[in-house]
C-alpha positions as CSV (number, residue, x, y, z in Angstrom):
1,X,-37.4,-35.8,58.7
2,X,-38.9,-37.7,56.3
3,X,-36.2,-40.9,54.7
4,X,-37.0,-39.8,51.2
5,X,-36.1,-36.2,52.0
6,X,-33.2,-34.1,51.9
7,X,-31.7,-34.3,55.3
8,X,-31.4,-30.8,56.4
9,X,-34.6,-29.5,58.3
10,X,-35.4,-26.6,56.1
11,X,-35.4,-28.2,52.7
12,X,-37.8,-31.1,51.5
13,X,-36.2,-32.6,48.3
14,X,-36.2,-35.5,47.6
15,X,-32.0,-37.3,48.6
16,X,-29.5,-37.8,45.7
17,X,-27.0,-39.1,47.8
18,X,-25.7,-39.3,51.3
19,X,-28.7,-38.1,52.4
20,X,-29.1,-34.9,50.7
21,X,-31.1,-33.7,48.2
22,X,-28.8,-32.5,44.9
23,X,-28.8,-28.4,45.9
24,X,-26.7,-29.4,49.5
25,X,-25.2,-32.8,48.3
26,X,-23.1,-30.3,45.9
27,X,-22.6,-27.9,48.5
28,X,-21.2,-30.4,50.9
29,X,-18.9,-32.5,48.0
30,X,-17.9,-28.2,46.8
31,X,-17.3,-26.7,49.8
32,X,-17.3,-28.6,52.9
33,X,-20.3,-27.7,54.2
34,X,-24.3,-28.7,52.8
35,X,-25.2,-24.9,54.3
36,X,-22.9,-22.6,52.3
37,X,-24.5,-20.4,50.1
38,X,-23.9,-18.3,47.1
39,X,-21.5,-15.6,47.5
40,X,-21.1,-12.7,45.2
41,X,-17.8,-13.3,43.9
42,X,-18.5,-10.4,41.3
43,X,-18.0,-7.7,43.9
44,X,-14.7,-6.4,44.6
45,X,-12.7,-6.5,47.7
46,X,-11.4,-3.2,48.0
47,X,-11.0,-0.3,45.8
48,X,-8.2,-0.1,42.8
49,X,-8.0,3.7,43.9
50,X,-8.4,4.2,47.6
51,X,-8.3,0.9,48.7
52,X,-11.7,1.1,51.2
53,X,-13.1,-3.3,51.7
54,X,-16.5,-1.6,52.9
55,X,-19.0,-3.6,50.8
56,X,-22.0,-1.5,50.8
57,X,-19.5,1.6,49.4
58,X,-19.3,-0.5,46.1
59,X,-21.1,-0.2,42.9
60,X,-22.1,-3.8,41.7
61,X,-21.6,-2.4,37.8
62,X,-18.3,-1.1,38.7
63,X,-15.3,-3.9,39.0
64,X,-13.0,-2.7,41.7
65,X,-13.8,1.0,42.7
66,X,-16.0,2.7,45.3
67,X,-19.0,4.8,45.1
68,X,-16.7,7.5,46.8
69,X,-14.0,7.3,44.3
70,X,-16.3,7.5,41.4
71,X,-18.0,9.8,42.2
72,X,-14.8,12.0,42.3
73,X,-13.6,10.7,39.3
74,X,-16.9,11.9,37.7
75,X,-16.1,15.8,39.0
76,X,-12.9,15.5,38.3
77,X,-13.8,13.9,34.0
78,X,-11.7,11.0,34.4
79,X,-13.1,7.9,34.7
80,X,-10.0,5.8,33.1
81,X,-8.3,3.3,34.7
82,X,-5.1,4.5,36.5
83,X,-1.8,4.3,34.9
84,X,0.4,2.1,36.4
């Protein structure tokens, strides 16, 4: 590690502070940790309809219901929100 360089081994910024480049010096003050990375806080965590929390069964498009469900909503010509 070089003492004008970020101080994680992978990156080679140059330090803002602390001894980290901007990119992890942010990540440390935000979450605790310089190594976080971005999450996809877009995606859903289950289903408004059947209530499945598998990720990969999500559409990224489609807020809050499955490929499964969505599908059968299609068949079925309802793709409305439910009525609570």
């Amino acid at each position: 590690m070089n003492g004008t360089m970020c101080g994680l081994e992978s990156c080679d910024q140059p330090i803002l502070a602390r001894g980290l480049c901007s990119k992890h010096y942010m990540r440390q003050y935000r979450h605790g940790d310089a190594t976080v990375t971005k999450h996809n806080y877009r995606m859903p965590h289950c289903c408004r309809y059947c209530g499945t929390t598998e990720p990969e069964n999500f559409y990224a498009e489609r807020k809050g219901i499955c490929k499964t469900c969505k599908k059968m909503r299609t068949i079925q010509g309802s793709d409305k929100s439910p009525s609570t």
